[in-house]
N, CA, C and O atoms as CSV, one atom per row, in Angstrom:
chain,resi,resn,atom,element,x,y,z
A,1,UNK,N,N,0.802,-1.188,0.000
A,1,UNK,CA,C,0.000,0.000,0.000
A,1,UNK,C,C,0.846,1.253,0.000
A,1,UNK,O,O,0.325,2.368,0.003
A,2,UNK,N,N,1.825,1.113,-0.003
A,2,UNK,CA,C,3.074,2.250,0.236
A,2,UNK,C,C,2.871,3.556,-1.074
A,2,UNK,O,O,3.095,4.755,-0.910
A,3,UNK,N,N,2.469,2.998,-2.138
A,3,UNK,CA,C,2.572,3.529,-3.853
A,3,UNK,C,C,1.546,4.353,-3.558
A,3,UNK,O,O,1.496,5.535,-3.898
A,4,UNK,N,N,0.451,3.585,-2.732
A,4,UNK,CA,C,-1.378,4.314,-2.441
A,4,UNK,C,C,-1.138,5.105,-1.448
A,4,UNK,O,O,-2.051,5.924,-1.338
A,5,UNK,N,N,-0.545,5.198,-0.884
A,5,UNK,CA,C,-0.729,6.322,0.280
A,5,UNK,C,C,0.204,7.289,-0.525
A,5,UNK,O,O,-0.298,8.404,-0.391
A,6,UNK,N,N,1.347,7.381,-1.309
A,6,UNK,CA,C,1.812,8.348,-1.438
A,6,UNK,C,C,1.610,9.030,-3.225
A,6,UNK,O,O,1.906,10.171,-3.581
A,7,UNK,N,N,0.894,7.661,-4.299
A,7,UNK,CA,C,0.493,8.121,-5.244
A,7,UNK,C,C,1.510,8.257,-5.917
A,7,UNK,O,O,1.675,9.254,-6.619
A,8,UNK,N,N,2.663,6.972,-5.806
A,8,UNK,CA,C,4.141,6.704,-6.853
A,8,UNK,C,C,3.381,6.025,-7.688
A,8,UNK,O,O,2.461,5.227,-7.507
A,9,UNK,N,N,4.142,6.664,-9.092
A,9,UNK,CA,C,3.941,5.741,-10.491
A,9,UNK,C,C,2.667,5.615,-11.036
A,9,UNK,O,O,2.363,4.737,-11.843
A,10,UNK,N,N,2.075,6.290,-10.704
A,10,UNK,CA,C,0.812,6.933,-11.197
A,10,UNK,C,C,-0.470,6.159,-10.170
A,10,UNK,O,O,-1.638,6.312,-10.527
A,11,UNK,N,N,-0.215,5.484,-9.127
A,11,UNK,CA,C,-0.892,4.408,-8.250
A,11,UNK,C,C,-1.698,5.718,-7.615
A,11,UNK,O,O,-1.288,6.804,-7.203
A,12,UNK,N,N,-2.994,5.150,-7.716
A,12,UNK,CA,C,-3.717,5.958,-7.530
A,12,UNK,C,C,-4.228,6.269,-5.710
A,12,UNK,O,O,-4.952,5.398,-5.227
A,13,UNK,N,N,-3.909,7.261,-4.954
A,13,UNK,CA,C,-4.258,6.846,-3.754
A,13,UNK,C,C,-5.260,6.986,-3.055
A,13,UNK,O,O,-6.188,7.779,-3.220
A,14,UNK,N,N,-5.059,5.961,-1.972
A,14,UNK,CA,C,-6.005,5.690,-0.953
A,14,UNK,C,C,-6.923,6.726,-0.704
A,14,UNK,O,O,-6.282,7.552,-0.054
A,15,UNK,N,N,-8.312,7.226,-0.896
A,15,UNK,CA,C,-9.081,8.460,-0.117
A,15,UNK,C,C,-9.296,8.696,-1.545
A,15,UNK,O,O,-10.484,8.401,-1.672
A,16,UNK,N,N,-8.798,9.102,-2.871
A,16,UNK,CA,C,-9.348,10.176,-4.188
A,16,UNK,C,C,-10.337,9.184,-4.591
A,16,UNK,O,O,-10.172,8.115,-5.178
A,17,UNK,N,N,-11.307,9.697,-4.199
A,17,UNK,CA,C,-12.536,9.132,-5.189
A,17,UNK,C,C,-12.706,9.162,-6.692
A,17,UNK,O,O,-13.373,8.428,-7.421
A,18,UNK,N,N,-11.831,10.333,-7.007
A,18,UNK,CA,C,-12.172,10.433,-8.335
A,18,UNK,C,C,-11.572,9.507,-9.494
A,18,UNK,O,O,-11.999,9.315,-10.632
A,19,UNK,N,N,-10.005,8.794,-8.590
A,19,UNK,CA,C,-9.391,8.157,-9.285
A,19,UNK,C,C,-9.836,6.797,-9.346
A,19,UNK,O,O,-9.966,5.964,-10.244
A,20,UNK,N,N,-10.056,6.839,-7.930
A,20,UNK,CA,C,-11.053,5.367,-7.758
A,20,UNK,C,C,-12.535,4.823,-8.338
A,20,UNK,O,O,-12.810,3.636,-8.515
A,21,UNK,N,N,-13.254,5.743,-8.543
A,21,UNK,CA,C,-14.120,5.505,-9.512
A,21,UNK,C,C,-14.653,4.628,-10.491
A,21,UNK,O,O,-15.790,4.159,-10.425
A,22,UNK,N,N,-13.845,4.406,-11.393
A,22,UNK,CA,C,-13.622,3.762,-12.575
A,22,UNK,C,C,-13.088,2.056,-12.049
A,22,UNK,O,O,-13.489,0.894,-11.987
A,23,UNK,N,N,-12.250,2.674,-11.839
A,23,UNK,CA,C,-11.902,1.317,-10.852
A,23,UNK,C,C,-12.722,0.066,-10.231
A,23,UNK,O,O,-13.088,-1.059,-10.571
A,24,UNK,N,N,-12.786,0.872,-9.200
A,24,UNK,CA,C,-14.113,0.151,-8.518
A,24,UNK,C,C,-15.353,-0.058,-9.120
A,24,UNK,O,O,-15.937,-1.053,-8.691
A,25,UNK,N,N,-15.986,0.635,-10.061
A,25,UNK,CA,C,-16.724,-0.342,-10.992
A,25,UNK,C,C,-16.487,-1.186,-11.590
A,25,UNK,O,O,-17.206,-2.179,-11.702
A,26,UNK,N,N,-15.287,-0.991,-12.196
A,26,UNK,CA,C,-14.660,-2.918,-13.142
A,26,UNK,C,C,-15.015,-4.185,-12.195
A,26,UNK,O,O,-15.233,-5.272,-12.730
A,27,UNK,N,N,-15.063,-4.063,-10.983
A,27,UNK,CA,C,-15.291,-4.712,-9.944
A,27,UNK,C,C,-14.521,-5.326,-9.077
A,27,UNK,O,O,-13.352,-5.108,-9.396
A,28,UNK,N,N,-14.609,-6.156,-7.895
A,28,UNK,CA,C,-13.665,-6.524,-7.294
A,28,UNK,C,C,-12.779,-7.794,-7.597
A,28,UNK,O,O,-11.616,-7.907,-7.209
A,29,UNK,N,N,-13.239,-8.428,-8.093
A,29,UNK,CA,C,-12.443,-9.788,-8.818
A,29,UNK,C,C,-11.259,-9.356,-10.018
A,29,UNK,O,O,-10.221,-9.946,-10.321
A,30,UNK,N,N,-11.881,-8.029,-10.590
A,30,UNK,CA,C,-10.657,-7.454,-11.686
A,30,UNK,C,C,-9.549,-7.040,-10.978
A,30,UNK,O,O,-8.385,-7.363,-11.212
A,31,UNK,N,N,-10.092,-6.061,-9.799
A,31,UNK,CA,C,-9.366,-5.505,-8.937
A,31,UNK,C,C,-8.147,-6.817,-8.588
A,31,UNK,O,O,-7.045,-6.930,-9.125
A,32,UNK,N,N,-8.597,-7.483,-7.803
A,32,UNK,CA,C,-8.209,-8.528,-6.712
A,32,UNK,C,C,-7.200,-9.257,-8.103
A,32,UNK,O,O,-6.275,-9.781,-7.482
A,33,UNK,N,N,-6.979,-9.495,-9.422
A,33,UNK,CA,C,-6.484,-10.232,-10.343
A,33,UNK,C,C,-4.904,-8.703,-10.533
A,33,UNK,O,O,-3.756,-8.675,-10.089
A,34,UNK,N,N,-5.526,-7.935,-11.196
A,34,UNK,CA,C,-4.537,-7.038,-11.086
A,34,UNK,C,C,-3.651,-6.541,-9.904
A,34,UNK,O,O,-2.530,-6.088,-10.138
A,35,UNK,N,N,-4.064,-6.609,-8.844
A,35,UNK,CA,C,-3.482,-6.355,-7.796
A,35,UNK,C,C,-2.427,-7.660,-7.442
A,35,UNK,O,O,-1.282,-7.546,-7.006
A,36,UNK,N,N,-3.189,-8.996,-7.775
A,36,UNK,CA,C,-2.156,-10.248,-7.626
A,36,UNK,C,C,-1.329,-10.449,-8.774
A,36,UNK,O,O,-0.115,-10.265,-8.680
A,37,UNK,N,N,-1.895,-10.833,-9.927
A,37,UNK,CA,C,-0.772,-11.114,-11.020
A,37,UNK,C,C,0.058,-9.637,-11.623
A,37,UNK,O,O,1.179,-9.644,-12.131
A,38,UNK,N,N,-0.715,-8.554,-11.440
A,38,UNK,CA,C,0.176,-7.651,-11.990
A,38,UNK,C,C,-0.669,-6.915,-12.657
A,38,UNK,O,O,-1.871,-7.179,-12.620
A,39,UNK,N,N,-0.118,-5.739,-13.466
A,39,UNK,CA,C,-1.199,-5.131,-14.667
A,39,UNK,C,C,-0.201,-3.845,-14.809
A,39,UNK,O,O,0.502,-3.270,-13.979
A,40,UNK,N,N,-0.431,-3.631,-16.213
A,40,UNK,CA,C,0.580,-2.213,-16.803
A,40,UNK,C,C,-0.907,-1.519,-17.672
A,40,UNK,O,O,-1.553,-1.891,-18.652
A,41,UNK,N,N,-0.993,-0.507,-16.853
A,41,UNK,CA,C,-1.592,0.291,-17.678
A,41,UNK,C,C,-1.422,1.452,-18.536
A,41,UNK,O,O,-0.478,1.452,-19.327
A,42,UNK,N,N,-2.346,2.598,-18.472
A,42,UNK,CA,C,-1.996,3.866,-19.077
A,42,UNK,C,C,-1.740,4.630,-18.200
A,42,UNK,O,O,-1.200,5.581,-18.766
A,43,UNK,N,N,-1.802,4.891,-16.781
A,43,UNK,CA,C,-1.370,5.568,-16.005
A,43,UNK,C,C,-0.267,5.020,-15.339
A,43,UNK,O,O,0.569,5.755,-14.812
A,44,UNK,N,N,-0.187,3.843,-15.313
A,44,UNK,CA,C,1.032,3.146,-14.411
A,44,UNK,C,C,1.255,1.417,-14.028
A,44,UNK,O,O,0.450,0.568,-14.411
A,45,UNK,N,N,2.049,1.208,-13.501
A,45,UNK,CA,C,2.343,-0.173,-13.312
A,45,UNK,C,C,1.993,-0.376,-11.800
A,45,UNK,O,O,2.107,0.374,-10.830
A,46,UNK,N,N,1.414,-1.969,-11.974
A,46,UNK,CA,C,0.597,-2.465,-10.346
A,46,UNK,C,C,2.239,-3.812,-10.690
A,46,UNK,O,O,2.494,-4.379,-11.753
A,47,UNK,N,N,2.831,-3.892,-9.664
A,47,UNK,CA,C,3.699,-5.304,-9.840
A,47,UNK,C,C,3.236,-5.962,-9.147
A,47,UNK,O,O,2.736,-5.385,-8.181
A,48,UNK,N,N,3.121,-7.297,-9.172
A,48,UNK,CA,C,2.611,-8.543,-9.016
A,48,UNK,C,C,2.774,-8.351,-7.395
A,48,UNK,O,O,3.865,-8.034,-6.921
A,49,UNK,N,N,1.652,-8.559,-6.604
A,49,UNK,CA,C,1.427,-8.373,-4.713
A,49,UNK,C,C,2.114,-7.011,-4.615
A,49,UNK,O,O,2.698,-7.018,-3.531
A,50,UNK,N,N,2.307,-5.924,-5.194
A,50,UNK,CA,C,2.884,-4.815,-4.928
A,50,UNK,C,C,4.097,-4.952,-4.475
A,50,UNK,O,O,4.449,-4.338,-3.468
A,51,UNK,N,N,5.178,-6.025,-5.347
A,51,UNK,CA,C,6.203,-6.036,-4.765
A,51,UNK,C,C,6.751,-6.873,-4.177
A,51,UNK,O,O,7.939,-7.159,-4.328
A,52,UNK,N,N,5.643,-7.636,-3.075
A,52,UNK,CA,C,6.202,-8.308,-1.715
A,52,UNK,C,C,5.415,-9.570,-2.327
A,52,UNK,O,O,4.210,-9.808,-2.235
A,53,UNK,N,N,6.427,-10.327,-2.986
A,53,UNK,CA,C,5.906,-11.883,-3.173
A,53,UNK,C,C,5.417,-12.637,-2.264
A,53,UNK,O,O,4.770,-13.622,-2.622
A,54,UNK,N,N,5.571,-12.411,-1.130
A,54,UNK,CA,C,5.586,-13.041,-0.176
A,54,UNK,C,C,4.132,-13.184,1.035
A,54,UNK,O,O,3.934,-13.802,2.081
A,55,UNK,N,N,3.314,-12.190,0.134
A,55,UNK,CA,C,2.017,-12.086,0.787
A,55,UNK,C,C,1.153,-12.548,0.022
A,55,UNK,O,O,1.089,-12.245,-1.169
A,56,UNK,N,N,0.072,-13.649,0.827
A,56,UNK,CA,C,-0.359,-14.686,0.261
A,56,UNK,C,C,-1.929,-13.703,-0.790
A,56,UNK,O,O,-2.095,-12.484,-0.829
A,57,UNK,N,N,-2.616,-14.552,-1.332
A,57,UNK,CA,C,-3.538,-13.776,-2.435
A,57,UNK,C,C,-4.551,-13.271,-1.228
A,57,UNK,O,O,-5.037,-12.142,-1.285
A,58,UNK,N,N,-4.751,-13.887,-0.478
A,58,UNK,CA,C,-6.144,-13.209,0.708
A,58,UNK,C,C,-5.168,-12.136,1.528
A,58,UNK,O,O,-5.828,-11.518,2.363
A,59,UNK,N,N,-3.783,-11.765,1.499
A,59,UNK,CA,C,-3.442,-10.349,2.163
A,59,UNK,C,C,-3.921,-9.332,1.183
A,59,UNK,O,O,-4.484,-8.245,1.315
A,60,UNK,N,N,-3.406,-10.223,-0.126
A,60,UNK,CA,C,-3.675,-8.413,-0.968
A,60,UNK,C,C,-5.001,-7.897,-1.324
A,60,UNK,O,O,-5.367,-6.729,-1.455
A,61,UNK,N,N,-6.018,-9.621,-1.528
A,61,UNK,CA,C,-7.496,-8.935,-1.598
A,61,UNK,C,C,-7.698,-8.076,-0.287
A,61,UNK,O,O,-8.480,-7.126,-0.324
A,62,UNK,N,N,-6.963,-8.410,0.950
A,62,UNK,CA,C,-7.934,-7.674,2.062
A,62,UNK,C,C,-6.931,-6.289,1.823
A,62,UNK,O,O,-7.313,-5.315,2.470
A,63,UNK,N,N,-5.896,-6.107,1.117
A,63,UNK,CA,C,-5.693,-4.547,1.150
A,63,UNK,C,C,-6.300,-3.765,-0.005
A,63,UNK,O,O,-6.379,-2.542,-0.118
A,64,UNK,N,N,-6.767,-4.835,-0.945
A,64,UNK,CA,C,-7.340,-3.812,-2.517
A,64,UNK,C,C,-8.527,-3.631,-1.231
A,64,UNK,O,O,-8.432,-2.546,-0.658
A,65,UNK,N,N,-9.536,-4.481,-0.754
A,65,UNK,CA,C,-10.860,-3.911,0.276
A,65,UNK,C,C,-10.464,-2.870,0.653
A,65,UNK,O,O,-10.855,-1.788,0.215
A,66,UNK,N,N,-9.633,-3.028,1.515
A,66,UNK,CA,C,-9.439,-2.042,2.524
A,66,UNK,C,C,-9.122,-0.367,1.576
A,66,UNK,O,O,-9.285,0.739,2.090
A,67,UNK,N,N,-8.745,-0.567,0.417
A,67,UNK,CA,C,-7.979,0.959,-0.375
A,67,UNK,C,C,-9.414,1.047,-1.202
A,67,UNK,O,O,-9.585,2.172,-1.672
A,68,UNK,N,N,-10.272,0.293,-1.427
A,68,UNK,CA,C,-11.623,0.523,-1.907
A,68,UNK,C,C,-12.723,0.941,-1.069
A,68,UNK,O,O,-13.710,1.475,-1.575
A,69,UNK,N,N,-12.616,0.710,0.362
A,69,UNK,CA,C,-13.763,0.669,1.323
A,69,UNK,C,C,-12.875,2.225,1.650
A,69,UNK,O,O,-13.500,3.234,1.322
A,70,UNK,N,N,-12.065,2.349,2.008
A,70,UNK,CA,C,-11.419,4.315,1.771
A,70,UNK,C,C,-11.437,5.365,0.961
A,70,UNK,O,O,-11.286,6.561,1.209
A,71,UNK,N,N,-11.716,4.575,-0.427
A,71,UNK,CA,C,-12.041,4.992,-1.566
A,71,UNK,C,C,-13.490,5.406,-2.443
A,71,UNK,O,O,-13.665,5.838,-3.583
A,72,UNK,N,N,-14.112,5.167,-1.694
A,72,UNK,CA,C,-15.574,5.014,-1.893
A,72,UNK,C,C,-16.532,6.496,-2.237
A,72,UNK,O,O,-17.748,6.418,-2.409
């Protein structure tokens, strides 16, 4: 969540609704896929668990929740 709180690399952060938006309609399973395997977009790069291989797929769904339920 480090990119989301400070809005590196075009990662959109935690609290802007406006960025979140769009987002959060694709829904949460898109979310929860990009956030685990990865995704390069037009604003920026998500790397695979944000980095930390080492956190299993139910840490990062509960942090995409958690940056969506802030995001709202």
């Amino acid at each position: 969540m480090a990119c989301h709180a400070a809005g590196v690399a075009g990662a959109p952060r935690v609290g802007d609704k406006e960025a979140w938006t769009d987002r959060i309609a694709q829904g949460s399973e898109l979310l929860y896929e990009h956030a685990i395997v990865g995704y390069q977009g037009a604003s920026g790069y998500m790397p695979p668990k944000g980095g930390f291989a080492h956190l299993s797929d139910d840490d990062v769904k509960a942090a995409v929740d958690f940056m969506v339920s802030e995001s709202e």
